[in-house]
N, C-alpha and C positions, 0 to 999 in steps of 0.2 A: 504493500500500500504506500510505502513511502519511496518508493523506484520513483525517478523523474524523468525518465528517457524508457525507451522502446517501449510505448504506450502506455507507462505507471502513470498513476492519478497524482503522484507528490507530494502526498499529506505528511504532515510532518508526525512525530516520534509521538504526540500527544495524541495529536489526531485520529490516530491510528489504534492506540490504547485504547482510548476512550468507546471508538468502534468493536475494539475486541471483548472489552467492557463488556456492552450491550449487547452483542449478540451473546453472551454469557450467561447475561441473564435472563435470555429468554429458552436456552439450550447449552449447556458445556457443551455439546460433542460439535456442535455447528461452529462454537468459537475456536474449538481447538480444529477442527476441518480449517478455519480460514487463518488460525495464524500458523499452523504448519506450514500451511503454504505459501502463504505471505512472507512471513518472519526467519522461518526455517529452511526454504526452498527457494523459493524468489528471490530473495533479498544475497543468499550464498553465491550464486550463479552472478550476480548483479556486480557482486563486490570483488568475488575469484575467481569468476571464468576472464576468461581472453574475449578479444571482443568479437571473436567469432562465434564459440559461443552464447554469447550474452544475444548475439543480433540473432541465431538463428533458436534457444530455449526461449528466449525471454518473450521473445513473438510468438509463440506459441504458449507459453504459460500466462502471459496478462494476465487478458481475458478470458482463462480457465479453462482454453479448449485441451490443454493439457495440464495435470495435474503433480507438483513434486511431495516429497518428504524428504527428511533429516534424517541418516540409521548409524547416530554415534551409539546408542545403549546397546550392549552384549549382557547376555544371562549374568555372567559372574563377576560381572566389572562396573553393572552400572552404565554412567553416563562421566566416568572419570576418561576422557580422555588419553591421559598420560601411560595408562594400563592398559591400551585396547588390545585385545588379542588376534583382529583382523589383520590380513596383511595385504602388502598391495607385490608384484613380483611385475618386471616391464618383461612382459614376453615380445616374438614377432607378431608386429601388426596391431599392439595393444597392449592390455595388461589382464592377470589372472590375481582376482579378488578372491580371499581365501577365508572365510571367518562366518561366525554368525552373530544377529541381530536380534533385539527385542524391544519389546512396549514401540515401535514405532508407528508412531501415528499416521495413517493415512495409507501406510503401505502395501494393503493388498488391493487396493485401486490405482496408487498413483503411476503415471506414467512415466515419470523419471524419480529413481532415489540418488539422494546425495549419500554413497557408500563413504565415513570415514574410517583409514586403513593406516597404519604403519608403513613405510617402505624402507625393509632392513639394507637394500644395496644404496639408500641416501640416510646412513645413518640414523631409520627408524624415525624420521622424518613424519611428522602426521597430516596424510593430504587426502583432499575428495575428491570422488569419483562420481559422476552423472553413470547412474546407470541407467539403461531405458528396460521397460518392462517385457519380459519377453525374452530378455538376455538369455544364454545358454547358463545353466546350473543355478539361474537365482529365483528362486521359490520363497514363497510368502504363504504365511498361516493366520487366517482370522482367529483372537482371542477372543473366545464366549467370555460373555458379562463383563465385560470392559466397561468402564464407564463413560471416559470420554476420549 
């Protein structure tokens, strides 16, 4: 919400609170649907991508004909970064992401996750990865009675 380039609205840090506010209290799971993707997904790509990808995610995630998440939390580590047990390895033509994920929000719909991974050949380095849904090996599980 507060992107000001590749079709964001530009609201500022308040602005944008105060919206996530309100939609809060009329639904947690609808607030946390829009700041996942606002705050957590939009705004990553916005700040870290290269401006190739910025111009060709960002135009598709705006206006929400595509959808991102955030997948720092692993089962035994939390959401401590520093500990992640994900890795990231630079293979040909790519890279092979090696870990798993939890409590992430949005992630068995969205169409891009932000993977954060370790990369032991850049000194364990902690960097993201856009992955798009669909990828070869990445599976997602809906959690019954989640709350939001």
């Amino acid at each position: 919400m507060s992107i000001k380039d590749h079709g964001g609205p530009g609201f500022s840090n308040l602005e944008a609170g105060v919206m996530y506010f309100e939609f809060a209290k009329l639904d947690s799971s609808i607030s946390t649907f829009v700041l996942v993707h606002n705050a957590l997904g939009t705004a990553v790509i916005s700040a870290l991508g290269d401006e190739e990808q910025r111009k060709r995610l960002l135009g598709e995630t705006m206006n929400m004909d595509k959808i991102t998440c955030f997948g720092l939390t692993e089962p035994n580590n939390g959401s401590d970064a520093t500990g992640l047990k994900t890795s990231a390895t630079k293979t040909e033509g790519g890279w092979l992401l090696n870990g798993e994920k939890r409590w992430i929000g949005n992630a068995t719909f969205a169409d891009y996750i932000c993977i954060w991974a370790k990369n032991p050949s850049d000194g364990n380095n902690i960097q993201g990865f856009m992955v798009k849904k669909g990828s070869p090996g990445l599976t997602t599980e809906k959690i019954e009675n989640k709350y939001s």
